[in-house]
Wavefront OBJ file of the C-alpha trace (Angstrom):
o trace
v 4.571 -18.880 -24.266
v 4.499 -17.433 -20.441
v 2.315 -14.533 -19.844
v 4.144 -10.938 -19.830
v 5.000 -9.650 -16.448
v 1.773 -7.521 -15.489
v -0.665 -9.014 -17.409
v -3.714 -10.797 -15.909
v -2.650 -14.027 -16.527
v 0.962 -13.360 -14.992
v 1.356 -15.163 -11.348
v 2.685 -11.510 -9.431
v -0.707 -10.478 -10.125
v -2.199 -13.190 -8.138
v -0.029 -13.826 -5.392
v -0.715 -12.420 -2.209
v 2.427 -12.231 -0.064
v 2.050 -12.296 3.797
v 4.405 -10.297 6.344
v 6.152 -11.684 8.942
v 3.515 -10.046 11.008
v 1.126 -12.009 8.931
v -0.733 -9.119 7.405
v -1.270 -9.277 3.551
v 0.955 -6.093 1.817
v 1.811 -5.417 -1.793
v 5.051 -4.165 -1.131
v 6.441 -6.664 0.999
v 8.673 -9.561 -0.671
v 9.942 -12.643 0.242
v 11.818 -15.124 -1.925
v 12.750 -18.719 -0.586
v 12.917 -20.267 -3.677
v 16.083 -23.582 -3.747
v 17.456 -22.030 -0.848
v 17.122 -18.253 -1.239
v 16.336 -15.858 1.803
v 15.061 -12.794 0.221
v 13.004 -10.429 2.226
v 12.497 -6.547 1.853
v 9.646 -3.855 2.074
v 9.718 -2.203 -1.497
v 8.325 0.770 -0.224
v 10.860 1.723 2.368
v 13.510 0.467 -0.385
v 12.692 3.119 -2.760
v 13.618 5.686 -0.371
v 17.319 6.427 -0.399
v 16.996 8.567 2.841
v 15.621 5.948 4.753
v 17.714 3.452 7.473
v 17.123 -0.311 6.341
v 13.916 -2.397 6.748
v 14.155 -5.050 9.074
v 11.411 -8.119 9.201
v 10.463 -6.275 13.001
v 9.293 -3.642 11.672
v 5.955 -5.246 9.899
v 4.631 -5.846 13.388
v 3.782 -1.999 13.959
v 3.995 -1.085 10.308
v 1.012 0.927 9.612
v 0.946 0.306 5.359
v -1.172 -3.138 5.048
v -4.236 -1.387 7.466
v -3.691 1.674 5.329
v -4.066 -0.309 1.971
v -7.241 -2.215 3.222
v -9.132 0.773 4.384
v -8.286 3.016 1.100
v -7.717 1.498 -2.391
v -8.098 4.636 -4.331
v -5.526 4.379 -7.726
v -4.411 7.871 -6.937
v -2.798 7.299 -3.521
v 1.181 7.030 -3.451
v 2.667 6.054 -0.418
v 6.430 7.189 0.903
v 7.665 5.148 3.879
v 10.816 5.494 6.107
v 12.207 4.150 9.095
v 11.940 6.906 11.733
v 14.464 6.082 15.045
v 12.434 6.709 18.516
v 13.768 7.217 22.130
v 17.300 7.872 21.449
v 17.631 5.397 17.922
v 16.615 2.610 20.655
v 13.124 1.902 18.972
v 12.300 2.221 15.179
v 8.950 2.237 13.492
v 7.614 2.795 10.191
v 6.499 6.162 9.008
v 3.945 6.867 6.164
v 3.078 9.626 4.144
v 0.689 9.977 1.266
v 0.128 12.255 -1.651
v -2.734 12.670 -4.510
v -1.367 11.753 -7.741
v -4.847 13.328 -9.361
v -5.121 16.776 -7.370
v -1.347 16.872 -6.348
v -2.050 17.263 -2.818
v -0.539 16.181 0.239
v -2.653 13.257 1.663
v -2.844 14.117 5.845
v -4.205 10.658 6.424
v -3.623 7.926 4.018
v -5.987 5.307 5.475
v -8.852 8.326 4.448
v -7.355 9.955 1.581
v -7.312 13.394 0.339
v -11.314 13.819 0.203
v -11.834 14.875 -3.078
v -10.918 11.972 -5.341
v -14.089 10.297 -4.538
v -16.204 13.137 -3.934
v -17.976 13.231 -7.498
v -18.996 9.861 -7.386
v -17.644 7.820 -10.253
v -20.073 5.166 -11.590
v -23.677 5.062 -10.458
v -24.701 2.349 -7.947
v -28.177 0.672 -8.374
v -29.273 1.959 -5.333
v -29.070 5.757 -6.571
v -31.799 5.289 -9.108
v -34.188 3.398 -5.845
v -37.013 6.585 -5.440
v -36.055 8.266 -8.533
v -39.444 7.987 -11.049
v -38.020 6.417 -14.551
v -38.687 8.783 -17.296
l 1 2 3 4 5 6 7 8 9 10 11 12 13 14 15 16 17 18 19 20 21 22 23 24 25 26 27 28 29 30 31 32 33 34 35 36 37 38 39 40 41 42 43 44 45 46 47 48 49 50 51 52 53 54 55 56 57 58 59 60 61 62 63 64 65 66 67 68 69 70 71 72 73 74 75 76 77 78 79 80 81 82 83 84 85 86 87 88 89 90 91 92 93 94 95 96 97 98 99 100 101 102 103 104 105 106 107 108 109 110 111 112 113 114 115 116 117 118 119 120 121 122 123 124 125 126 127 128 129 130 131 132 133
């Protein structure tokens, strides 16, 4: 029996798909598979206002840096394909939003500033100094 889509044992969870630009994103897909030639950005897909992704636009697409520097659970992303210089050059734009304090995130690579504020889980090094009781 195959493992259910999601799970830990399923491959998607595994798999890390490069862009074209070469940068690892969870959003981006590709399928080749017996002849296929599948590509889209599933972010900029799931916005109905947005013009269509094209494979250029991973080279200046800001979403894989933003994803390495922040991987808090609470960040969703909203991308669209702005049109610069007269609709001559296009690039990606990102915004971000708190799904916990249901804020607008001003910089996604940082993050709204109070998810992590409180800590979470102790680290080893907090109790270094502290006399054990």
């Amino acid at each position: 029996m195959w493992p259910a889509p999601g799970s830990a044992g399923h491959y998607s969870t595994r798999v890390k798909v490069r862009t074209p630009a070469g940068k690892e994103c969870r959003f981006y897909y590709a399928d080749y598979y017996r002849g296929r030639d599948v590509q889209e950005c599933r972010l900029i897909a799931r916005n109905r206002e947005s013009p269509p992704w094209k494979p250029g636009l991973c080279q200046t697409c800001p979403v894989p840096d933003i994803l390495l520097a922040n991987a808090c659970p609470n960040l969703v992303l909203d991308a669209r394909v702005s049109k610069r210089l007269l609709g001559l050059v296009q690039q990606v734009e990102v915004t971000g939003w708190c799904s916990e304090y249901f804020l607008d995130v001003e910089r996604p690579a940082i993050g709204c500033g109070h998810c992590h504020e409180h800590g979470g889980a102790g680290s080893i090094l907090d109790a270094a100094g502290k006399p054990e009781q």
